[in-house]
N, C-alpha and C positions, 0 to 999 in steps of 0.2 A: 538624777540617774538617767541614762541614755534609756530610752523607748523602742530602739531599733533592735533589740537583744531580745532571739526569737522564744529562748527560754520562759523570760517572764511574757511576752506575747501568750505563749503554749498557758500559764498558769492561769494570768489573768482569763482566758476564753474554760482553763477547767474549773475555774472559780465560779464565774457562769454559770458551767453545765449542771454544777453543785445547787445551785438555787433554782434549777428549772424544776416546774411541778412535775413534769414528768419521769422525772429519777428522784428517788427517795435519798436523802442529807445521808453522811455516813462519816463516822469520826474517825478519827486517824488507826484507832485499832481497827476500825470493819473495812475499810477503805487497804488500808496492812496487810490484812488477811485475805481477802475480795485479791489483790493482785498476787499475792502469792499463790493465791489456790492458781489463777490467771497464767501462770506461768507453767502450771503442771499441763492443765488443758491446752494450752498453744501446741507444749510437747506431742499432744495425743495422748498425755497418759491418763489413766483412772485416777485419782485422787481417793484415798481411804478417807474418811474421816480424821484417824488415829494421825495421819502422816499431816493431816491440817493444821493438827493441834500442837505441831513442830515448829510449824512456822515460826518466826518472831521470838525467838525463846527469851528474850526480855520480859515478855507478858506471863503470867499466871496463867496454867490450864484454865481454871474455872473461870476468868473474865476470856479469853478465846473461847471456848465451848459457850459462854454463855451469848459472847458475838456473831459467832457461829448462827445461833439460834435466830436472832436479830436481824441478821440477814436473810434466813429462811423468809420470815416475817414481812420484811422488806421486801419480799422475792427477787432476789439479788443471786440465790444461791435454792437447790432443795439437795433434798441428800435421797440417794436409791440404795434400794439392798439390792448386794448382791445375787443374781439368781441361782450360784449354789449353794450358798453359803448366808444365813440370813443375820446369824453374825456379824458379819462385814457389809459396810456400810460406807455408799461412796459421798460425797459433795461433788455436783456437777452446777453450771449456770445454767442460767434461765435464759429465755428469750432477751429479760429485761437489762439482763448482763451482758449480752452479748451485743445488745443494741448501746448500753453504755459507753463501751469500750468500741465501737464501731465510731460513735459520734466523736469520743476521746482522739482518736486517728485522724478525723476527720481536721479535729481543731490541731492537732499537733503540723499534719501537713499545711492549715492554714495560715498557722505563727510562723513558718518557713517562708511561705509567700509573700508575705506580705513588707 
């Protein structure tokens, strides 16, 4: 298979990133749901929980809610209540997210360069 194909460049370096101790492992459900939430927040929008648990509708609520959960853990994600309403309940990223997906860029612009 040709090498010079920036694609798998990009995979193989997030393959990588995946086994550094400083990001927590994430399987293809948490990692699934982690960029779909990823995609509301780039928007600017608030993420509900309820609307998280949309994502993916392949998967079962209760294995998403319970990856959901997994990722708090992981500190990948924390969830806020809202301040009028304490009901509703957002999923927002972490620092640790943010720095993931920062480094993710980083390696994706590298597999371009190279």
């Amino acid at each position: 298979m040709k090498r010079d194909l920036p694609y798998l460049r990009f995979l193989n370096l997030a393959k990588a990133l995946e086994e550094m101790p400083k990001y927590p492992s994430l399987d293809a459900v948490e990692s699934g749901l982690l960029n779909a939430c990823s995609i509301s927040w780039y928007q600017g929008r608030k993420l509900a929980t309820m609307e998280a648990l949309e994502a993916m509708p392949e998967i079962s609520q209760r294995t998403k809610h319970s990856r959901l959960k997994i990722l708090a853990d992981k500190g990948m994600i924390k969830v806020e209540t809202d301040e009028f309403d304490a009901r509703v309940k957002y999923v927002v990223p972490t620092a640790l997210a943010l720095k993931y997906y920062e480094t993710l860029g980083k390696y994706l612009v590298k597999s371009q360069a190279e």
